[in-house]
PDB file of the backbone (N, CA, C, O) and the ligand in Angstrom, with CONECT records:
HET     ZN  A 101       1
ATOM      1  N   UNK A   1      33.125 122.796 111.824  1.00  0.00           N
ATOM      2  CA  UNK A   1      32.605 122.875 113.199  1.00  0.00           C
ATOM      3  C   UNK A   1      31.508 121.842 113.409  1.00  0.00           C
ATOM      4  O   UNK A   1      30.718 121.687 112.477  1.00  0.00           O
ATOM      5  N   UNK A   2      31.411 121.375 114.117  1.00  0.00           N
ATOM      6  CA  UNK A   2      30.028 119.827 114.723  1.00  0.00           C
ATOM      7  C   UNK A   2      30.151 120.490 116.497  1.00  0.00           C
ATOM      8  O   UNK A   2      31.071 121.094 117.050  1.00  0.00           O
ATOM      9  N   UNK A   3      29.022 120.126 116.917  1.00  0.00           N
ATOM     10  CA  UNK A   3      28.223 119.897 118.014  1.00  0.00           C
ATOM     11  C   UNK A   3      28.990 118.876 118.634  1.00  0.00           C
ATOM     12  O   UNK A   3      29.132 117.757 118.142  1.00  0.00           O
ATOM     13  N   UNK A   4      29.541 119.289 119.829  1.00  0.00           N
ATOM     14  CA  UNK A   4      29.710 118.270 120.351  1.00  0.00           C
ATOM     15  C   UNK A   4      29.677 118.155 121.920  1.00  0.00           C
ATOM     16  O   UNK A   4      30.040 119.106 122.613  1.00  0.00           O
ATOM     17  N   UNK A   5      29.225 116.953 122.476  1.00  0.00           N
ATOM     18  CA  UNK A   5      28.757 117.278 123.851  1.00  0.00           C
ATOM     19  C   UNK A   5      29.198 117.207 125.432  1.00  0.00           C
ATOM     20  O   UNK A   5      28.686 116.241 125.997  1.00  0.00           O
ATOM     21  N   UNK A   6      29.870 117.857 126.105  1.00  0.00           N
ATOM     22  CA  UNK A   6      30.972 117.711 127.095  1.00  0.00           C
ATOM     23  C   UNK A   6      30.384 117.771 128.535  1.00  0.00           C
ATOM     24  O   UNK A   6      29.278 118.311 128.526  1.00  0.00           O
ATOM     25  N   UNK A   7      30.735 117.435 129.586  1.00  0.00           N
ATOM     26  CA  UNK A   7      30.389 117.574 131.087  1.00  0.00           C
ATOM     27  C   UNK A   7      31.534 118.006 132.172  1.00  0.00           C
ATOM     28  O   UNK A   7      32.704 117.687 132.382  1.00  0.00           O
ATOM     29  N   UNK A   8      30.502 118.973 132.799  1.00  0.00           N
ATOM     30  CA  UNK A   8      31.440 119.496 133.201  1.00  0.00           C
ATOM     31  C   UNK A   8      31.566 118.805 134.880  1.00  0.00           C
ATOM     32  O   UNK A   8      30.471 118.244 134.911  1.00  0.00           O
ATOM     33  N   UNK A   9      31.960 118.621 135.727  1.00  0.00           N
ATOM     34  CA  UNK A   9      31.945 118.051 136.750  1.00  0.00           C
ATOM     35  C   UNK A   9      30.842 118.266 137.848  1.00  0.00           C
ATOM     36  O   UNK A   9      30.103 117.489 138.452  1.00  0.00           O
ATOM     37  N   UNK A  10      31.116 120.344 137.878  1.00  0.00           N
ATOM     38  CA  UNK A  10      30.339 120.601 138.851  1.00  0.00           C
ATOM     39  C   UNK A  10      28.994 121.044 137.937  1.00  0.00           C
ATOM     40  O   UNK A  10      27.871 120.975 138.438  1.00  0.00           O
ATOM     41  N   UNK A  11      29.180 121.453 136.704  1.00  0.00           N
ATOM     42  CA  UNK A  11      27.728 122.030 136.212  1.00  0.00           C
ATOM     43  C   UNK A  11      26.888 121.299 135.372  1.00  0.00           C
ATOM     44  O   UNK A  11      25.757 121.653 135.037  1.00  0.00           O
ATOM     45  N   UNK A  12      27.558 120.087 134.976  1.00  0.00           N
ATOM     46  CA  UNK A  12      26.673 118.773 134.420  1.00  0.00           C
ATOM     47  C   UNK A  12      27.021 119.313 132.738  1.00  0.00           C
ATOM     48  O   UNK A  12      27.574 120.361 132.404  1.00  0.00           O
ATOM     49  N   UNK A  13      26.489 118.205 131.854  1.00  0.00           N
ATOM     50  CA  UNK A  13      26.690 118.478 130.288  1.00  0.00           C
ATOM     51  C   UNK A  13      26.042 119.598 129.370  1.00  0.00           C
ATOM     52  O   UNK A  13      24.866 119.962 129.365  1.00  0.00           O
ATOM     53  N   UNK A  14      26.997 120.013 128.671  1.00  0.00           N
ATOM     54  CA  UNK A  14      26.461 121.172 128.031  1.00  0.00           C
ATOM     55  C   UNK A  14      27.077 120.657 126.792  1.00  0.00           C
ATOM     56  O   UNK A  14      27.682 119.585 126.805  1.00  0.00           O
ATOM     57  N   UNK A  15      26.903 121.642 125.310  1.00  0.00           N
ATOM     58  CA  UNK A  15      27.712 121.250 124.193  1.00  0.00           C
ATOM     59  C   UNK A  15      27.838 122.435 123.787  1.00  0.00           C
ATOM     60  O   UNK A  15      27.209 123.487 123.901  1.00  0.00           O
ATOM     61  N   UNK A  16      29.072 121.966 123.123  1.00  0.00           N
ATOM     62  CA  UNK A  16      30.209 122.604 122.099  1.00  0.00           C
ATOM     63  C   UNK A  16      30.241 122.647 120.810  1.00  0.00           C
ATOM     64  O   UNK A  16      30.265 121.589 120.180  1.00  0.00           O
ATOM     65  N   UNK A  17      30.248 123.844 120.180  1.00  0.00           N
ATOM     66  CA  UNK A  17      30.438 123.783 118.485  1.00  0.00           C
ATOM     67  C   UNK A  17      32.277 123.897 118.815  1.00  0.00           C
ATOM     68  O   UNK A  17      32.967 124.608 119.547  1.00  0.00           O
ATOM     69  N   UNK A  18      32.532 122.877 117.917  1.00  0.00           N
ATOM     70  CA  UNK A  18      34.046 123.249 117.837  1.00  0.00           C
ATOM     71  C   UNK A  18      34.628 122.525 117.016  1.00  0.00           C
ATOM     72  O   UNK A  18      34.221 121.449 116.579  1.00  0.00           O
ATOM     73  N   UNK A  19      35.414 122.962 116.810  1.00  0.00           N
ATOM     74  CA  UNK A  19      36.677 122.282 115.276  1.00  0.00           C
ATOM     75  C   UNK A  19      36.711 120.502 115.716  1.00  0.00           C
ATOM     76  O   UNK A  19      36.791 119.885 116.779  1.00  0.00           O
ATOM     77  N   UNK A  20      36.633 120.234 114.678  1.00  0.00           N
ATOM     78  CA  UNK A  20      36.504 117.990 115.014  1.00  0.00           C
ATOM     79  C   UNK A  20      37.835 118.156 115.475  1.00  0.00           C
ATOM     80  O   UNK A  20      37.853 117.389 116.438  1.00  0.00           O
ATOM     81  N   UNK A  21      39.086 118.728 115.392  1.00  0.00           N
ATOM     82  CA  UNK A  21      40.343 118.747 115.510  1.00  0.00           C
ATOM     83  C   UNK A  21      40.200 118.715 116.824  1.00  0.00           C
ATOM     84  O   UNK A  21      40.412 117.637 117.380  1.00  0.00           O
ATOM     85  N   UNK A  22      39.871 119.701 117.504  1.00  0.00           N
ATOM     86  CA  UNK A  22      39.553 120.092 118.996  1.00  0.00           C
ATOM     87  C   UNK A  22      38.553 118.922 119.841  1.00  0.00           C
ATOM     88  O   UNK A  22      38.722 118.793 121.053  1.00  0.00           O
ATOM     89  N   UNK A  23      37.578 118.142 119.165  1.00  0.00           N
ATOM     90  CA  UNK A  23      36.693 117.478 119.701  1.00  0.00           C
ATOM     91  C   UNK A  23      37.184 116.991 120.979  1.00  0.00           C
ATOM     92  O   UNK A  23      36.544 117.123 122.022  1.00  0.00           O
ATOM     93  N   UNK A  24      38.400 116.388 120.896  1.00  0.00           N
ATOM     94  CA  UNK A  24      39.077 115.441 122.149  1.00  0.00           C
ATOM     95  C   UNK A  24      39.107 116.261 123.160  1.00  0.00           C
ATOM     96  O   UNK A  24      38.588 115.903 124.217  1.00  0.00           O
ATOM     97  N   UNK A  25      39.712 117.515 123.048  1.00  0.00           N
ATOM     98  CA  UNK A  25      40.634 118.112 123.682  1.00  0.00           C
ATOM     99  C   UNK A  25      39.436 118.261 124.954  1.00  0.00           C
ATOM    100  O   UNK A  25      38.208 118.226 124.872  1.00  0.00           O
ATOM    101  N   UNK A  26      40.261 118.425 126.043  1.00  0.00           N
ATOM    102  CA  UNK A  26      39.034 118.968 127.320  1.00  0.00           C
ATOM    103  C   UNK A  26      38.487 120.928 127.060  1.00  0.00           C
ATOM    104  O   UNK A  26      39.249 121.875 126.862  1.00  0.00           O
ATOM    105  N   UNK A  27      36.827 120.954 127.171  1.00  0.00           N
ATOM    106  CA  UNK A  27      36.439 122.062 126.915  1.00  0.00           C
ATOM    107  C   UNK A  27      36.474 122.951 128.474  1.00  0.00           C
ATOM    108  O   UNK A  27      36.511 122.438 129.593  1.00  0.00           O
ATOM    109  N   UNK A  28      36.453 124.141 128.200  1.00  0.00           N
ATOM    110  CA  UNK A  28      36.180 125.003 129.532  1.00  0.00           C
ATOM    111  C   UNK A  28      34.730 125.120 129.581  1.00  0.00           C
ATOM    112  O   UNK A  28      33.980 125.203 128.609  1.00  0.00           O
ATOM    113  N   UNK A  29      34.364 125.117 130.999  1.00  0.00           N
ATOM    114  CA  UNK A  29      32.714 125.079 130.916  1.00  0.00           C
ATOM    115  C   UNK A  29      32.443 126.219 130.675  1.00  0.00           C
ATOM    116  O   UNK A  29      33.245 127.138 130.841  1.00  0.00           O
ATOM    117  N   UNK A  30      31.350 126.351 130.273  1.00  0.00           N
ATOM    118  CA  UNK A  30      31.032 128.204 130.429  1.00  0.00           C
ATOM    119  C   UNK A  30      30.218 128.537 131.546  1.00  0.00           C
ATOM    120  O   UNK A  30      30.016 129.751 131.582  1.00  0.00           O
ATOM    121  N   UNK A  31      29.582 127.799 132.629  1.00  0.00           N
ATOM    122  CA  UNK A  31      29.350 128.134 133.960  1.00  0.00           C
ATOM    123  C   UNK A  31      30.607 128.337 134.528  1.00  0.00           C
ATOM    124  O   UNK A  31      30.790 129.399 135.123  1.00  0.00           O
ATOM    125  N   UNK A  32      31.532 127.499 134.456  1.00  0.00           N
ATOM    126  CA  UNK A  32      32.282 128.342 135.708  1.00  0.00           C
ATOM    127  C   UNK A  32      33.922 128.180 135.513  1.00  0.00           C
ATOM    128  O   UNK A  32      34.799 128.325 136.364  1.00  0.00           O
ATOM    129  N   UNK A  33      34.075 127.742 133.756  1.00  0.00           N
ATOM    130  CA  UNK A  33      35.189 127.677 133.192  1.00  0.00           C
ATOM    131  C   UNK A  33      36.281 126.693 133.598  1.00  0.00           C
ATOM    132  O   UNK A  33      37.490 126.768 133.383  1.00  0.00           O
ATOM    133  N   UNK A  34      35.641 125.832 134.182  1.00  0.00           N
ATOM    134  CA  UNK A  34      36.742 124.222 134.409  1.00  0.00           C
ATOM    135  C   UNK A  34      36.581 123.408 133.709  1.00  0.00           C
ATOM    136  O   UNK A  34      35.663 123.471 132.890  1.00  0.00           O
ATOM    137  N   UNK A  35      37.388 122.386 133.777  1.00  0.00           N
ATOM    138  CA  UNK A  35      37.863 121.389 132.395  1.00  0.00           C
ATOM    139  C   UNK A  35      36.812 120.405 132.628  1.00  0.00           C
ATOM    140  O   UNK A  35      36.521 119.696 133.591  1.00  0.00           O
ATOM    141  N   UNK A  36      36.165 120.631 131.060  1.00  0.00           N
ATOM    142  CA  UNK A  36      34.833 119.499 131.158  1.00  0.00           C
ATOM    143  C   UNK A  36      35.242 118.487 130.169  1.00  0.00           C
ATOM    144  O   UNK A  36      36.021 118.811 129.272  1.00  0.00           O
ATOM    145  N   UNK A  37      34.907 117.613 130.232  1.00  0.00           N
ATOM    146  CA  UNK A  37      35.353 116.381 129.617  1.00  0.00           C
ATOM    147  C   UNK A  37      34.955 115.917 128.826  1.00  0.00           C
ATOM    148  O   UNK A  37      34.022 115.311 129.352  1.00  0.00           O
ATOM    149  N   UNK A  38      34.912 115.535 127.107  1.00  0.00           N
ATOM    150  CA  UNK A  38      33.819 114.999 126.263  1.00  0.00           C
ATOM    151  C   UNK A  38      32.994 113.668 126.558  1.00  0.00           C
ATOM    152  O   UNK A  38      33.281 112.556 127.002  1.00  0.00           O
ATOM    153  N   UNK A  39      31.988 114.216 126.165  1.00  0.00           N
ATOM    154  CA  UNK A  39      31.152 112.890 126.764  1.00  0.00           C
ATOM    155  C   UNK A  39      31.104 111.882 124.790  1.00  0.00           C
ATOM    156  O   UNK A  39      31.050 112.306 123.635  1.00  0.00           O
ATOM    157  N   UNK A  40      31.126 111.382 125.015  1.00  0.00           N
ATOM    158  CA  UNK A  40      30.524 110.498 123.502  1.00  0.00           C
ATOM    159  C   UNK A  40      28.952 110.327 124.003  1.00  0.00           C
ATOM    160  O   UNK A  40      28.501 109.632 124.913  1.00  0.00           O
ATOM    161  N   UNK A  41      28.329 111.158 123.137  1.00  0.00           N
ATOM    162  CA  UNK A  41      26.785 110.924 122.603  1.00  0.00           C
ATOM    163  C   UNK A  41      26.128 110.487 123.947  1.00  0.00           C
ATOM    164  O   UNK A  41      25.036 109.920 123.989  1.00  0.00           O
ATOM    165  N   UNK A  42      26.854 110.786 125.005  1.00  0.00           N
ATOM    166  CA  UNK A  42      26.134 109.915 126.333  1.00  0.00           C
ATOM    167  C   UNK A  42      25.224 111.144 126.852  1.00  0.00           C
ATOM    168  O   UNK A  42      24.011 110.954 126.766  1.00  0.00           O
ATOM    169  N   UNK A  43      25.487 111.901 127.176  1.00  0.00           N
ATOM    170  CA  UNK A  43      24.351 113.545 127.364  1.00  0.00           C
ATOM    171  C   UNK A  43      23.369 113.537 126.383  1.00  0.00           C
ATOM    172  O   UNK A  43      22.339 113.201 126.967  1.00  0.00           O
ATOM    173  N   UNK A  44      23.158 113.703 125.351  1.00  0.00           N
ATOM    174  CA  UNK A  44      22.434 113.668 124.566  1.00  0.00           C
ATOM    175  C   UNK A  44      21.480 112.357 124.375  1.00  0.00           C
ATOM    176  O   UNK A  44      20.309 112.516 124.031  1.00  0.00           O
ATOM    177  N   UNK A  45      22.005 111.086 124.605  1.00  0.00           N
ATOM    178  CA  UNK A  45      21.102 110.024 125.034  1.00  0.00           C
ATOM    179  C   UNK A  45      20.774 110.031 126.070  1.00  0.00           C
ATOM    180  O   UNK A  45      19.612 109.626 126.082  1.00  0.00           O
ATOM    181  N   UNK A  46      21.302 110.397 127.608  1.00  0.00           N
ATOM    182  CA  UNK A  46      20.941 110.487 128.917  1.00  0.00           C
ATOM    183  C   UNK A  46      19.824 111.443 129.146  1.00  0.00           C
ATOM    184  O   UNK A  46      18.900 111.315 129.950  1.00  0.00           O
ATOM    185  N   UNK A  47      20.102 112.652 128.122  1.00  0.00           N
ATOM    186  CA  UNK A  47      19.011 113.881 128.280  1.00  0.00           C
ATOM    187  C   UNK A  47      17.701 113.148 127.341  1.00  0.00           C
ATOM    188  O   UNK A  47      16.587 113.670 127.366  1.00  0.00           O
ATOM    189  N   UNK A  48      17.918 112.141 126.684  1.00  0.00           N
ATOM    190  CA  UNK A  48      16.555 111.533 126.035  1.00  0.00           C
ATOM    191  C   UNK A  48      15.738 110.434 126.908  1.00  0.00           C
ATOM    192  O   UNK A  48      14.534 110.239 127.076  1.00  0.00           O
ATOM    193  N   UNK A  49      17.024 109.738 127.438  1.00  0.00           N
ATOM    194  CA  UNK A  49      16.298 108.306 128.195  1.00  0.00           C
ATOM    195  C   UNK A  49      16.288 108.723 129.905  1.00  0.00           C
ATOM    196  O   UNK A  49      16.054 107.947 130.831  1.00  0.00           O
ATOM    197  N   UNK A  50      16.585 110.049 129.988  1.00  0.00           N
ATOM    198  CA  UNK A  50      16.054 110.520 131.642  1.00  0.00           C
ATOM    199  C   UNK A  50      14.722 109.977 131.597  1.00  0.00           C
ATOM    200  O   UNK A  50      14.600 108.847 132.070  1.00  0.00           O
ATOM    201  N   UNK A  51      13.546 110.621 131.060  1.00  0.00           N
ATOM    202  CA  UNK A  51      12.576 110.400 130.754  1.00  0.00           C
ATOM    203  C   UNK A  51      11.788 108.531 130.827  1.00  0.00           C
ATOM    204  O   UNK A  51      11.080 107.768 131.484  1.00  0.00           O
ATOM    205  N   UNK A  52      12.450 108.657 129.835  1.00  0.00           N
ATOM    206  CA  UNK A  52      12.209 107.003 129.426  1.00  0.00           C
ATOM    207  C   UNK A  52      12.765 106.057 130.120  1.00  0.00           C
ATOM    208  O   UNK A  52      12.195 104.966 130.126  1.00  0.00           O
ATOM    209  N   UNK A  53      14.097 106.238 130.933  1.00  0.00           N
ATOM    210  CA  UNK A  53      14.432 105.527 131.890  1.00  0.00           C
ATOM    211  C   UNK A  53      13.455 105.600 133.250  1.00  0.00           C
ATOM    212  O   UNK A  53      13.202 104.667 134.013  1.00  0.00           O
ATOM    213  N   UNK A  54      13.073 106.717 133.311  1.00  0.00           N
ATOM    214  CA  UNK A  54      12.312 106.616 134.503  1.00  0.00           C
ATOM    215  C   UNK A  54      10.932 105.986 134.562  1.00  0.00           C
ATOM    216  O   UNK A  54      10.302 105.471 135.486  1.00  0.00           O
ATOM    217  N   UNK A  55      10.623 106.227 133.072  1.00  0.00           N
ATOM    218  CA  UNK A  55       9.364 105.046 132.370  1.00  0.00           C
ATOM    219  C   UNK A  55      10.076 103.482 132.684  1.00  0.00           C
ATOM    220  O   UNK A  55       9.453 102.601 133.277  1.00  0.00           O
ATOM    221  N   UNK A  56      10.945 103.376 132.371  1.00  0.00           N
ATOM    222  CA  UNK A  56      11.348 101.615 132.240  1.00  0.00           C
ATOM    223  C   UNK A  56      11.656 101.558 133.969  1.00  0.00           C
ATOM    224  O   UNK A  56      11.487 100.416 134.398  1.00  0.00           O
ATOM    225  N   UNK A  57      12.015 102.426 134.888  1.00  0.00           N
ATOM    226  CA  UNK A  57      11.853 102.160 136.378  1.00  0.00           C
ATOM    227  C   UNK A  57      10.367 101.821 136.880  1.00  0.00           C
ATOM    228  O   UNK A  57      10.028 100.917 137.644  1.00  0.00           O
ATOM    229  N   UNK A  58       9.621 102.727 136.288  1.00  0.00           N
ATOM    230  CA  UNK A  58       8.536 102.397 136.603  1.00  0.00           C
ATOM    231  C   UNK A  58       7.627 101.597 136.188  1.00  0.00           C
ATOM    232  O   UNK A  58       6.461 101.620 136.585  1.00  0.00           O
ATOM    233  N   UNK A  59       8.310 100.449 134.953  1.00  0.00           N
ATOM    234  CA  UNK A  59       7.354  99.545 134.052  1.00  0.00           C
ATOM    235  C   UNK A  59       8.462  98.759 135.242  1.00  0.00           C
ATOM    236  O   UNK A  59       7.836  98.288 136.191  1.00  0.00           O
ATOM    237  N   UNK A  60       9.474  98.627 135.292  1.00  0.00           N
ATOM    238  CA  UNK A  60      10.171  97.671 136.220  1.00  0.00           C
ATOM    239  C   UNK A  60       9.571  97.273 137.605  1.00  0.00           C
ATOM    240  O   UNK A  60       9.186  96.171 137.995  1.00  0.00           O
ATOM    241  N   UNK A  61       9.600  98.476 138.237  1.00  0.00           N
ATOM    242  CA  UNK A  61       8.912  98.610 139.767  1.00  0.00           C
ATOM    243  C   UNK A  61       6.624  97.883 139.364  1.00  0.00           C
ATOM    244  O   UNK A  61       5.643  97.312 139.841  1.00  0.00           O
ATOM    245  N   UNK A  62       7.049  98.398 138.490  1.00  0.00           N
ATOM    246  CA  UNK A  62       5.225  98.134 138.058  1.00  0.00           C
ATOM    247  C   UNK A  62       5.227  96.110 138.025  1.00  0.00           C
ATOM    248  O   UNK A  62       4.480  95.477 138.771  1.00  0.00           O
ATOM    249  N   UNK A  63       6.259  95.378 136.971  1.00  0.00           N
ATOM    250  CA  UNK A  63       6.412  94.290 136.779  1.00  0.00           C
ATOM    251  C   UNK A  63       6.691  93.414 138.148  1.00  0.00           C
ATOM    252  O   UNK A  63       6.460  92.208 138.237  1.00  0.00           O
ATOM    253  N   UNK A  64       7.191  94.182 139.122  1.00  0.00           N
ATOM    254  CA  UNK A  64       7.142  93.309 140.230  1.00  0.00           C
ATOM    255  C   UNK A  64       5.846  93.793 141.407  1.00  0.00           C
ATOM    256  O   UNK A  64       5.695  93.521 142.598  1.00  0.00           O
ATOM    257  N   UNK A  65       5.183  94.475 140.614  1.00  0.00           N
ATOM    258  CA  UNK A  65       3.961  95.079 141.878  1.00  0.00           C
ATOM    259  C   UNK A  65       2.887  94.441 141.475  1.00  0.00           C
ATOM    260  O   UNK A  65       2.013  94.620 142.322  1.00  0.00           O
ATOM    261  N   UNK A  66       2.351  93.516 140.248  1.00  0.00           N
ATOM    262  CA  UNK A  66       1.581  92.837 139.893  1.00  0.00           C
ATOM    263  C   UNK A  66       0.961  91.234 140.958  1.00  0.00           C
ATOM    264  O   UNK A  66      -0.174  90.823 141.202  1.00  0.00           O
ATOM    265  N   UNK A  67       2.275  90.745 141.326  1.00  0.00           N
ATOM    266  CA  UNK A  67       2.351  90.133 141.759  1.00  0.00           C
ATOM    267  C   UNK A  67       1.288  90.324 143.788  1.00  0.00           C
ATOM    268  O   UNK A  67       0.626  89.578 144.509  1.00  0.00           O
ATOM    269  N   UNK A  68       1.868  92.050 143.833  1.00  0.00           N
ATOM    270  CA  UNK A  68       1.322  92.214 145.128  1.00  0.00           C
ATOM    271  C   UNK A  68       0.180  92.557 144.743  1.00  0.00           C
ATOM    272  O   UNK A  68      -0.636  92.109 145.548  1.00  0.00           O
ATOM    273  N   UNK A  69      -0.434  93.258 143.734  1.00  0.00           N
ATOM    274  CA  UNK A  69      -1.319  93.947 143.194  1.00  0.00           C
ATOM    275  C   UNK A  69      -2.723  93.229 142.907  1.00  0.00           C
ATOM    276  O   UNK A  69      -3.848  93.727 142.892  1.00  0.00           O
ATOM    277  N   UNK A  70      -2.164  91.414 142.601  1.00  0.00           N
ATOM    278  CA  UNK A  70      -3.616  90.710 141.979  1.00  0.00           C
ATOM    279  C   UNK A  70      -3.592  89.511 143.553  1.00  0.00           C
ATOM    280  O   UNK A  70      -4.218  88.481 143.804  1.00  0.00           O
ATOM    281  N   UNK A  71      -2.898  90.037 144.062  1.00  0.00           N
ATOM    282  CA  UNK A  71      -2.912  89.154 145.407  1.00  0.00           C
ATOM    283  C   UNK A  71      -3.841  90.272 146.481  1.00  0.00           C
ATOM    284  O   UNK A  71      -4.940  90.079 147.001  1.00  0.00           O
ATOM    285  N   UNK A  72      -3.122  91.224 146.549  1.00  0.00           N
ATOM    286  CA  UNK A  72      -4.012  92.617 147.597  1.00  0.00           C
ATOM    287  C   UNK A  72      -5.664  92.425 146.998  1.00  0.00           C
ATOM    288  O   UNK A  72      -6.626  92.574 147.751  1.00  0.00           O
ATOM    289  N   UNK A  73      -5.808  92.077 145.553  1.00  0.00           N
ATOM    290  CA  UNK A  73      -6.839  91.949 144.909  1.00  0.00           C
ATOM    291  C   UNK A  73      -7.844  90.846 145.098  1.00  0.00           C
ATOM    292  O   UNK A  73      -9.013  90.857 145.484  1.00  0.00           O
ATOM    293  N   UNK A  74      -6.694  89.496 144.545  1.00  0.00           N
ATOM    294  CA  UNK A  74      -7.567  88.597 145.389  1.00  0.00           C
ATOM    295  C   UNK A  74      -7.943  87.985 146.463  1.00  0.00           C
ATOM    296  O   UNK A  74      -8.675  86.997 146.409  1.00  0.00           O
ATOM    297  N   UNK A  75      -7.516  88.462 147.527  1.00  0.00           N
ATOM    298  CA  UNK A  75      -7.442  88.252 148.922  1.00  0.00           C
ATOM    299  C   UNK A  75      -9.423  88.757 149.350  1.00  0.00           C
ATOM    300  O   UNK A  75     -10.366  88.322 150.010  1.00  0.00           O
ATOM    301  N   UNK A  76      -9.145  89.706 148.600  1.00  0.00           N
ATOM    302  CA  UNK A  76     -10.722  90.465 148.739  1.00  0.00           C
ATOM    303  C   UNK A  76     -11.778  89.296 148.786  1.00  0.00           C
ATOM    304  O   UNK A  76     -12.608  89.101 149.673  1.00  0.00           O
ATOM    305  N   UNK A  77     -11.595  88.658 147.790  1.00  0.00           N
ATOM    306  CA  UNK A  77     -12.617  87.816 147.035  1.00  0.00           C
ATOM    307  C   UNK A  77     -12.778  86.670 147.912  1.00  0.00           C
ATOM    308  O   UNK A  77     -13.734  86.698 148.688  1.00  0.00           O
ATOM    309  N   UNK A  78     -12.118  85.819 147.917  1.00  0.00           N
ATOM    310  CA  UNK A  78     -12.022  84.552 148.742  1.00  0.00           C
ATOM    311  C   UNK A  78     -11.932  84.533 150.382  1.00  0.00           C
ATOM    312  O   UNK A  78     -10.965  84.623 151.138  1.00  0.00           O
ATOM    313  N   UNK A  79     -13.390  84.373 150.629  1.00  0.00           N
ATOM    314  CA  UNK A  79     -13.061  84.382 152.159  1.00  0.00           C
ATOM    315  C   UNK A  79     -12.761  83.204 153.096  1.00  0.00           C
ATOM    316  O   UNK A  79     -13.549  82.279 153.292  1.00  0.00           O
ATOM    317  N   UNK A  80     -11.831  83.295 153.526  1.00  0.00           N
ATOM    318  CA  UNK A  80     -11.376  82.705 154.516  1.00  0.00           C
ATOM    319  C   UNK A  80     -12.166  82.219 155.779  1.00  0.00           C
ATOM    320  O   UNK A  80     -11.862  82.928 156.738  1.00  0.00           O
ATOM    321  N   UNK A  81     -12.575  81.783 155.926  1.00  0.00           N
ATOM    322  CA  UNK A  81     -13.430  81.352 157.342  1.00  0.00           C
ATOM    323  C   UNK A  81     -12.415  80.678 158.095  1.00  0.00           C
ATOM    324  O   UNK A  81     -11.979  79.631 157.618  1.00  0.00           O
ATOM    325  N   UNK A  82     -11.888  81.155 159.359  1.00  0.00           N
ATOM    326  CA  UNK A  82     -11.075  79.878 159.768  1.00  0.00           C
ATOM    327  C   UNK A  82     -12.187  79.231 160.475  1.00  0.00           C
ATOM    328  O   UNK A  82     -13.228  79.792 160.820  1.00  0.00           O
ATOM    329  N   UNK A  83     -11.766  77.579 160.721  1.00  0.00           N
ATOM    330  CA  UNK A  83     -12.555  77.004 161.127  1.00  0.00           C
ATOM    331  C   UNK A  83     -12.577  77.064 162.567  1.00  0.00           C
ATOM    332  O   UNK A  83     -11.674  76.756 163.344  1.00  0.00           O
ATOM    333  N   UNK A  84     -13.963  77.589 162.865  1.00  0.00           N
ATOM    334  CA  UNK A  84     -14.266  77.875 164.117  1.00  0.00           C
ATOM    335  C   UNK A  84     -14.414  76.485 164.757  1.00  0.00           C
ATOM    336  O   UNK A  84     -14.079  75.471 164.144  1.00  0.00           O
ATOM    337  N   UNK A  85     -14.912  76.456 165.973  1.00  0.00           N
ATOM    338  CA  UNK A  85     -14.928  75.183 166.404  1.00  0.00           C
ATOM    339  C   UNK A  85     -16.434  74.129 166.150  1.00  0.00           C
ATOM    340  O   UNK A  85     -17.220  74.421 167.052  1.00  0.00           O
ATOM    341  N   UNK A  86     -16.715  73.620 165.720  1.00  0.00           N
ATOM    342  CA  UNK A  86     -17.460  72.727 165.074  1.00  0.00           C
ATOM    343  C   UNK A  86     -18.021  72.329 166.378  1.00  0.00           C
ATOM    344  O   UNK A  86     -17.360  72.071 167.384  1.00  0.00           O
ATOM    345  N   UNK A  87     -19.347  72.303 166.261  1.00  0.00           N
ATOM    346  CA  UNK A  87     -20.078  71.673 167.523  1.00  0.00           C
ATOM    347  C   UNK A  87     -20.568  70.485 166.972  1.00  0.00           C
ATOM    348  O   UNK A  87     -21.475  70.340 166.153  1.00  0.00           O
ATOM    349  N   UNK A  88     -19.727  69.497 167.622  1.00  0.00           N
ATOM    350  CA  UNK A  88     -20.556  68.152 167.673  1.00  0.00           C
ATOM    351  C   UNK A  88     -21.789  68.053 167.923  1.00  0.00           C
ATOM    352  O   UNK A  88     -22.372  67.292 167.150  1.00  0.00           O
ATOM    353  N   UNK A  89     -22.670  68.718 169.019  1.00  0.00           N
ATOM    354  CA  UNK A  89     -23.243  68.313 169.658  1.00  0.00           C
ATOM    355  C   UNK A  89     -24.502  69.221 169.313  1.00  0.00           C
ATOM    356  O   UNK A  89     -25.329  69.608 170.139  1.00  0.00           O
ATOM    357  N   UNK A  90     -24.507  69.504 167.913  1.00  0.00           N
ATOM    358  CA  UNK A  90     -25.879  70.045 167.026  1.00  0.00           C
ATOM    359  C   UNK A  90     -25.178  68.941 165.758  1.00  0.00           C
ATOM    360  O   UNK A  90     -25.673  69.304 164.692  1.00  0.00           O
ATOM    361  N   UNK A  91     -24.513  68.116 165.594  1.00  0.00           N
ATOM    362  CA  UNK A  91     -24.916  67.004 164.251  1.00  0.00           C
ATOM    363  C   UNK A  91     -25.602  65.968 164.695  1.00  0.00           C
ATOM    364  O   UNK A  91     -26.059  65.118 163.930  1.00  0.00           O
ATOM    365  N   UNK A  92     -25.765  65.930 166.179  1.00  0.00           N
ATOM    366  CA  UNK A  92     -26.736  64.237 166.536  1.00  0.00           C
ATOM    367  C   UNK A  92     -27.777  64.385 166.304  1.00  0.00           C
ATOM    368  O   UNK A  92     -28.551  63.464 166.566  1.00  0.00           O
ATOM    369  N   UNK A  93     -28.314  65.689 165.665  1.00  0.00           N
ATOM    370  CA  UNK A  93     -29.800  65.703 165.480  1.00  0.00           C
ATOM    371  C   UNK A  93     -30.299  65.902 163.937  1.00  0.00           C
ATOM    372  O   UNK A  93     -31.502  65.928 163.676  1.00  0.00           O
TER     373      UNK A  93
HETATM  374 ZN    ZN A 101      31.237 124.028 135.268  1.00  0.00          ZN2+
END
């Protein structure tokens, strides 16, 4: 008997102890007893890198927010004066 890990359509992945003989075969879910399908090792990595994928979305989303992030930042710093209108007519003195 081995662990093995199946999905079911409507109730998502669950696992199976069952004969390696049987591994292929489609399992019945035990929520609601329809043909769940073996997953290869993909549930069991998906149920690890949910997590961590949503870390690497957010180092992703983070890697392109730097860009807005040291700009929103330095915008602060450097002021802009537009050039107002320059009076000639205080340099003749
Ligand atoms: Zn089901």
């Amino acid at each position: 008997m081995a662990l093995y890990d199946y999905a079911c359509a409507g109730c998502g992945p669950f696992e199976l102890r069952r004969p390696m003989a049987q591994a292929g075969d489609p399992a019945g879910c035990p929520g609601c007893g329809g043909p769940a399908t073996r997953q290869y090792g993909a549930p069991a990595v998906s149920r690890i890198a949910a997590p961590l994928r949503a870390a690497m979305e957010a180092d992703r989303r983070s890697a392109h927010e730097p860009a807005r992030v040291t700009r929103t930042a330095g915008s602060g710093a450097p002021h802009h004066h537009p050039h107002g209108p320059s009076r000639p007519w205080m340099l003749g003195h």
